[in-house]
C-alpha positions in Angstrom: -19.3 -8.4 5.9 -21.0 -11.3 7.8 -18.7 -14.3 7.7 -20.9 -17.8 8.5 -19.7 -19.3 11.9 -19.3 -23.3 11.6 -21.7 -25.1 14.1 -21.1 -25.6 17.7 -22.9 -26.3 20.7 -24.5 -23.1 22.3 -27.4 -22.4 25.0 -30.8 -22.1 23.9 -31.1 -18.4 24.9 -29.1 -15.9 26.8 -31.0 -16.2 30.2 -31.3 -19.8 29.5 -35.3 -19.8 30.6 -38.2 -20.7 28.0 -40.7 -18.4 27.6 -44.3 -19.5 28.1 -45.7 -19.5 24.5 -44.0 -20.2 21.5 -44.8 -18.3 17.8 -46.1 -19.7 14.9 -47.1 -19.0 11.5 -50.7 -20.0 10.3 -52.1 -20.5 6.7 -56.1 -18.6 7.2 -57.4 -19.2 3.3 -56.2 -20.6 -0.1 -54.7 -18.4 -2.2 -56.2 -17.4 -5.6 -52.7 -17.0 -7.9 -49.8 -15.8 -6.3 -50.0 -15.4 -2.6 -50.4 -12.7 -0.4 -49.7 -11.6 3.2 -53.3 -11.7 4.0 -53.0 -15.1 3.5 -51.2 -15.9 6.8 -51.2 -15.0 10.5 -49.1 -15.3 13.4 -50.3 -16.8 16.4 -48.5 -17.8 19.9 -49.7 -21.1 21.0 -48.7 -23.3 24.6 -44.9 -24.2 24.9 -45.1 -27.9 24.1 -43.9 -30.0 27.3 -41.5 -32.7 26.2 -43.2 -36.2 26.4 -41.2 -39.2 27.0 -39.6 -40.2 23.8 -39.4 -36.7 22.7 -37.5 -33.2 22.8 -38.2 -29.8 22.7 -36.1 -27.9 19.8 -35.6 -24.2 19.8 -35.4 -23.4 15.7 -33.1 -21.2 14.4 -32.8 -21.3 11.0 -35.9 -21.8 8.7 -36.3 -22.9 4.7 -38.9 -21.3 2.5 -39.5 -23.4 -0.7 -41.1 -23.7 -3.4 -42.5 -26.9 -3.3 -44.5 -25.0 -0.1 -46.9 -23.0 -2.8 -48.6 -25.9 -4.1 -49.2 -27.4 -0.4 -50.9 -24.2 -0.2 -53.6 -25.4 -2.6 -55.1 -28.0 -0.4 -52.2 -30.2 1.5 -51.3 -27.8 4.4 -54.7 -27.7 6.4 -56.2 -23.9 7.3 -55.2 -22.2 11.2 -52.7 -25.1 11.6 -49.3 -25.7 12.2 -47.1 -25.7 8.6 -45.0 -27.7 7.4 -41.0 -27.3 6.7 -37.3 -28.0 7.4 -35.8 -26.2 10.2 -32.5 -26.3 12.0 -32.8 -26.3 15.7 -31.3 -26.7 19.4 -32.3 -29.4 22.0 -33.3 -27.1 24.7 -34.9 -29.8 27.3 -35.1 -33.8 26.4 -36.7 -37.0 27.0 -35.2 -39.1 25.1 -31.7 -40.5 25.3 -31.4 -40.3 21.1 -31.9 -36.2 21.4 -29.5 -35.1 23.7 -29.8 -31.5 25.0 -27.7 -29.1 22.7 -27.6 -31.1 19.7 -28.5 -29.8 16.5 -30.8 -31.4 14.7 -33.0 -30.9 11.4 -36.7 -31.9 11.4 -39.8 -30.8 9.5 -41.3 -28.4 12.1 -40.6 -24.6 10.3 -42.8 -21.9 10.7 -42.5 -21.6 14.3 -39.7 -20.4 16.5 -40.1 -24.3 19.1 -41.2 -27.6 18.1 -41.8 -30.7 19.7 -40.5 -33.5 17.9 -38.8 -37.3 18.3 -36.3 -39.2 17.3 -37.5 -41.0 14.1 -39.0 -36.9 12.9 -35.3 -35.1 13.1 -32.0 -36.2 12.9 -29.0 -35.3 15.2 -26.7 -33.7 12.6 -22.8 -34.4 12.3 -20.4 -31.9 13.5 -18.5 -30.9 10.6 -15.8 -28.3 11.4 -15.1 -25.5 8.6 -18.7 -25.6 7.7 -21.5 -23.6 9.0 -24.9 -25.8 10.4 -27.3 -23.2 7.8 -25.5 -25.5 5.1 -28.0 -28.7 6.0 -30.8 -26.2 4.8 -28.7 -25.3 1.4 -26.3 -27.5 -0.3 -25.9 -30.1 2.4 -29.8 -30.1 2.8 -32.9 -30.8 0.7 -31.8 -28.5 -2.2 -28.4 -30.4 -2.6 -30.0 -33.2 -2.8 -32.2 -32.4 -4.9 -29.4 -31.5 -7.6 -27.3 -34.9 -6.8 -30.3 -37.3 -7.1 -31.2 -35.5 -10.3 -27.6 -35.6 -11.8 -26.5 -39.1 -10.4 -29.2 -41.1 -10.3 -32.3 -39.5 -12.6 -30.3 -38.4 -15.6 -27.1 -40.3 -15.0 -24.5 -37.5 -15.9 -21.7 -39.1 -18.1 -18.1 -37.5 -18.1 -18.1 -35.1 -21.2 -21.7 -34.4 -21.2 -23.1 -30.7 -21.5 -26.1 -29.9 -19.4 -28.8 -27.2 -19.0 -30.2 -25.9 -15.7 -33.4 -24.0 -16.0 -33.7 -21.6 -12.9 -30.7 -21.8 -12.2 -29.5 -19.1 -10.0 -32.1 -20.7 -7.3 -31.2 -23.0 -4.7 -31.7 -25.9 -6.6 -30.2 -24.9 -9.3 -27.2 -23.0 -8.4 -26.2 -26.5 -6.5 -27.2 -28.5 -9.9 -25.0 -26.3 -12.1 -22.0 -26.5 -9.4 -22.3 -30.9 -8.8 -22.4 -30.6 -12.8 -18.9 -29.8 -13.2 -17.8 -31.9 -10.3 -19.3 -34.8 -11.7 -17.8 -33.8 -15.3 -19.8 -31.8 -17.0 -18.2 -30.6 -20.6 -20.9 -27.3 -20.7 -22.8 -26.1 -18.1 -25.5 -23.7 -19.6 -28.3 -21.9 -16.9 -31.5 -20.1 -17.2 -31.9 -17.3 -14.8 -34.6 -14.2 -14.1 -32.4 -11.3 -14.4 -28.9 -10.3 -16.1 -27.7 -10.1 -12.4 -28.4 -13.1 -12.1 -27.1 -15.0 -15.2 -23.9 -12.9 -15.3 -23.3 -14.2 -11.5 -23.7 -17.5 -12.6 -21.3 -17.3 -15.3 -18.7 -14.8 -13.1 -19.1 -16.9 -9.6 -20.6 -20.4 -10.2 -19.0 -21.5 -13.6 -21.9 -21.4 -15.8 -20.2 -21.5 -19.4 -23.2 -19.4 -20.3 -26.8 -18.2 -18.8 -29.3 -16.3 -20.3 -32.6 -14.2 -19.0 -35.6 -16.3 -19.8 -37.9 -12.9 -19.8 -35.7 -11.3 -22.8 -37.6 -13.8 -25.2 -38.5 -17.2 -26.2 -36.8 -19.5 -23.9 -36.5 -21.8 -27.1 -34.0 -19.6 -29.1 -32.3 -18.5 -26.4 -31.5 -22.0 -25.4 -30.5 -22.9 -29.0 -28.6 -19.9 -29.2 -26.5 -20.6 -26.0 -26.1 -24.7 -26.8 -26.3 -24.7 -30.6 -25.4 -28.1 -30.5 -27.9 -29.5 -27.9 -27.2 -30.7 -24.3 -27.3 -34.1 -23.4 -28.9 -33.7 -19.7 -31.0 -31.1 -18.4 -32.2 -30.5 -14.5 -35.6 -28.5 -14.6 -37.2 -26.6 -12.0 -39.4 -24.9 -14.1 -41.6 -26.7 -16.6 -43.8 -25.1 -19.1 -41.5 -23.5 -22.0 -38.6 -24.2 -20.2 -39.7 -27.6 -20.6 -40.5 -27.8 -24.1 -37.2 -26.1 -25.0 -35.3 -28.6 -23.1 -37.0 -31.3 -25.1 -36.0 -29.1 -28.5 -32.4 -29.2 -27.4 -32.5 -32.6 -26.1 -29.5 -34.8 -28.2 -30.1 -38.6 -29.3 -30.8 -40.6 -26.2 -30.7 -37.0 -23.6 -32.2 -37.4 -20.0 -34.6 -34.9 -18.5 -34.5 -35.0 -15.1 -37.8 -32.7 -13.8 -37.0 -31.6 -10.2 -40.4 -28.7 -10.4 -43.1 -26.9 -12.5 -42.9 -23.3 -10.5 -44.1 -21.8 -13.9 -48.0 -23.3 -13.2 -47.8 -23.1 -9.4 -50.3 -19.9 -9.8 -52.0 -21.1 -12.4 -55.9 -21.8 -12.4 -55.8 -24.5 -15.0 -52.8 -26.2 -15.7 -51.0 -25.7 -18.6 -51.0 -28.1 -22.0 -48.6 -30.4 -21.9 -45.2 -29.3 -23.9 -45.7 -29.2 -27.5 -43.2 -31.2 -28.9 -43.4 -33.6 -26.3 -43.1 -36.9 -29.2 -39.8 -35.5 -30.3 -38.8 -37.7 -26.8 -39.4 -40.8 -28.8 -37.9 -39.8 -32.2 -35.0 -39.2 -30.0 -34.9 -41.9 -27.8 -34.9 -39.5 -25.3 -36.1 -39.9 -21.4 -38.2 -37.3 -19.1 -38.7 -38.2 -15.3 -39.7 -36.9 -12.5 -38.7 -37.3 -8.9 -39.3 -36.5 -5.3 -36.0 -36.0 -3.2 -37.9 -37.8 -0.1 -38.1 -41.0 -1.7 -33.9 -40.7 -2.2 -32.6 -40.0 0.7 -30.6 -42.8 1.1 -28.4 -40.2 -0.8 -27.9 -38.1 1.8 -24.7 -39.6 3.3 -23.2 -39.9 -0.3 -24.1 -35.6 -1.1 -22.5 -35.1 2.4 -19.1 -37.0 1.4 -18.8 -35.4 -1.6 -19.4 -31.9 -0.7 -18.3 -31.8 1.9 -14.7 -31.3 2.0 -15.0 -29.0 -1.2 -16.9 -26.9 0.9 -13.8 -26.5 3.7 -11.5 -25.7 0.6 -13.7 -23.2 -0.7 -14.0 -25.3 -4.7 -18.0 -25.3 -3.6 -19.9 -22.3 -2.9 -23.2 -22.3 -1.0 -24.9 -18.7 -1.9 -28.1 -18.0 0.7 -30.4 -15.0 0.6 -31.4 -14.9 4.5 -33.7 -13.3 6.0 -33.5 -12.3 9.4 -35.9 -12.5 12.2 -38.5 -14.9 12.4 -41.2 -11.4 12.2 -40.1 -11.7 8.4 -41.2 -15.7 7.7 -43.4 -14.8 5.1 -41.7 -12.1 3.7 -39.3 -14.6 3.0 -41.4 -17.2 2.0 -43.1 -14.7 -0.8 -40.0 -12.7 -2.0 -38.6 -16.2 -2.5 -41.8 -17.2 -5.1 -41.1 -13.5 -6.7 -37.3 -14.4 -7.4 -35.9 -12.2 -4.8 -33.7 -14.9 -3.8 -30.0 -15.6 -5.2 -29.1 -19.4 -4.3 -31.2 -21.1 -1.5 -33.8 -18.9 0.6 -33.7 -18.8 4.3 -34.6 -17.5 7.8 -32.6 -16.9 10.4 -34.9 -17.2 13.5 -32.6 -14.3 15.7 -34.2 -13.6 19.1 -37.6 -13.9 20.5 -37.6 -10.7 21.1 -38.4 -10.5 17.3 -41.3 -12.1 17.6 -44.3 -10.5 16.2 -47.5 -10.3 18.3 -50.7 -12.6 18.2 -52.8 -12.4 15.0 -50.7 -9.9 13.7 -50.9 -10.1 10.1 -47.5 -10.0 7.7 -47.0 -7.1 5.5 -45.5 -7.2 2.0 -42.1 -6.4 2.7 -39.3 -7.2 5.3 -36.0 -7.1 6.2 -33.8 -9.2 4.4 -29.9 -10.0 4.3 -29.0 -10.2 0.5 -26.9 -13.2 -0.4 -23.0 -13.2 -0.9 -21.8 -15.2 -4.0 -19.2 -16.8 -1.6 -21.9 -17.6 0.8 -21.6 -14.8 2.9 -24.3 -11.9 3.8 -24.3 -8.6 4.4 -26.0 -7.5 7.1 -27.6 -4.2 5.7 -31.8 -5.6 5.3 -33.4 -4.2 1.7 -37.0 -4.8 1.5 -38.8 -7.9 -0.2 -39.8 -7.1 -4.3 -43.8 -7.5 -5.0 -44.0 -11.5 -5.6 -44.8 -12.8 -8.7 -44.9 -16.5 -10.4 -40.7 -17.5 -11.2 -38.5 -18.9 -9.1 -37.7 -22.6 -9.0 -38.7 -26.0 -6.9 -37.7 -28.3 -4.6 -39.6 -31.3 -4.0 
């Protein structure tokens, strides 16, 4: 079994020499519903030179979200760089603040070298016992993500019983985890297969899960908290929404993290149905964006982070290897392939694919371990279709 190796300094390559070009990933057209491979390309593109006041970072480790679909729709522009979090070295620097060999996280994915400064990526702690792919899971936007919502959104008292919808994602499995930390009472998930839910209940601590698909999300949620929950973290929206509200106790907090139910959608959907039963219960639905909290990020770090050296906190990633497999990735994770956070593990540049070559639907992927852990065997990527989960 692959065991994660905590983070440490290391060279940017084997022969230590950059090659001349670098490899990206390229949005061509919008998609119409769920994306498709045709929908990307790779390109190679000049090896940035690093500019006073900036460095030159070699990625290698990549997050796919799926807060990336929507910015499909319009945000990310056409045969342009995208947007995401990446892990990376400091191969050469220019700037005192970005010393070369530091790891550091920044917003540059989809490509294997970016060129970035201080104020765009942060020089990460060296936290011994815990492996640097952490700071795209747990210790990184999906973490936070699940604190903010639990702390700060919803306010989770001592004693309270919660429900996490999605929750075997990387959101979600983090939510349902901080949930009994914080001191939950009942922890009850959503989840898109009985793999799934019966990993949350054997591995994460769920008191129970059920598979939304096996029928209306509404009964099954009354039929796993009979009497209500008092906070709910939702990544999903639609009927997982309106069930929430149906479950919702007197004076209950929603805290809405994501809609991934209407991210293919043409038209989005009517609001939930029993949306007034908020007011007849004095009851509070608010959304978020995790940028706007990250403040946060030293408190989630704190907290975790030592339950993460003794093994009480688990950080489950479905990794993908090579950077070749970007978009697999990136769509097996909309299809619900993933268990826990989705990621890529850049590996060598040997791996990477040739110009305009277009991604096929399928890839090799290292499955995720409950304990963190993957195995290295790959499986190929499932068809995608719309479930999964969000992260702003």
């Amino acid at each position: 079994m692959y065991k994660r190796q905590p983070s440490a300094t290391a060279p940017a390559s084997a022969s230590g020499r950059l090659p001349e070009k670098l490899a990206a990933v390229h949005q061509i057209r919008r998609p119409r519903g769920a994306p498709v491979p045709e929908d990307f390309v790779f390109v190679t593109e000049p090896m940035p030179e690093p500019l006073p006041g900036t460095a030159l970072v070699e990625n290698t480790w990549l997050s796919v979200d799926p807060y990336m679909r929507e910015n499909m729709d319009g945000e990310w522009e056409l045969h342009a760089p995208l947007e995401g979090r990446a892990l990376g070295r400091v191969v050469t620097s220019a700037d005192p603040a970005l010393p070369e060999g530091s790891l550091v996280l920044h917003r540059q994915g989809w490509r294997t070298h970016a060129a970035v400064t201080a104020a765009e990526a942060r020089v990460l702690p060296d936290l011994p016992g815990v492996a640097q792919e952490s700071f795209l899971g747990i210790l990184g936007g999906t973490g936070l993500t699940a604190y903010v919502a639990l702390t700060r959104i919803a306010a989770l008292r001592p004693g309270e019983d919660v429900f996490v919808s999605a929750a075997a994602g990387g959101v979600g499995s983090a939510a349902g985890q901080l949930a009994r930390l914080l001191g939950a009472r009942r922890v009850v998930g959503s989840a898109g297969t009985r793999a799934k839910a019966d990993w949350l209940v054997a591995e994460l601590g769920f008191d129970a899960a059920f598979v939304h698909r096996d029928g209306p999300v509404a009964e099954q949620l009354a039929a796993a908290a009979p009497d209500g929950v008092d906070v709910v973290v939702d990544n999903v929206g639609g009927d997982h929404l309106e069930a929430a509200i149906g479950a919702l106790r007197e004076r209950g907090r929603i805290a809405w993290a994501g809609a991934i139910s209407q991210y293919n959608a043409a038209s989005p959907p009517a609001a939930p149905r029993n949306l007034f039963d908020l007011v007849e219960k004095s009851g509070r639905l608010e959304g978020f964006l995790v940028s706007r909290h990250q403040d946060a990020q030293g408190e989630l770090e704190a907290f975790l982070t030592p339950r993460l050296r003794q093994g009480t906190v688990r950080d489950p990633l479905t990794v993908t290897e090579g950077f070749g497999h970007v978009v697999d990735a990136f769509l097996g994770m909309l299809s619900g392939a993933n268990t826990g956070k989705a990621v890529v593990r850049v590996a060598s540049r040997a791996g990477a694919p040739s110009p305009g070559l277009r991604p096929r639907a399928g890839g090799a992927r290292g499955p995720a371990h409950p304990a963190g852990g993957r195995a290295p065997t790959p499986a190929p990527c499932t068809t995608p279709r719309p479930s999964g989960y969000m992260e702003p």
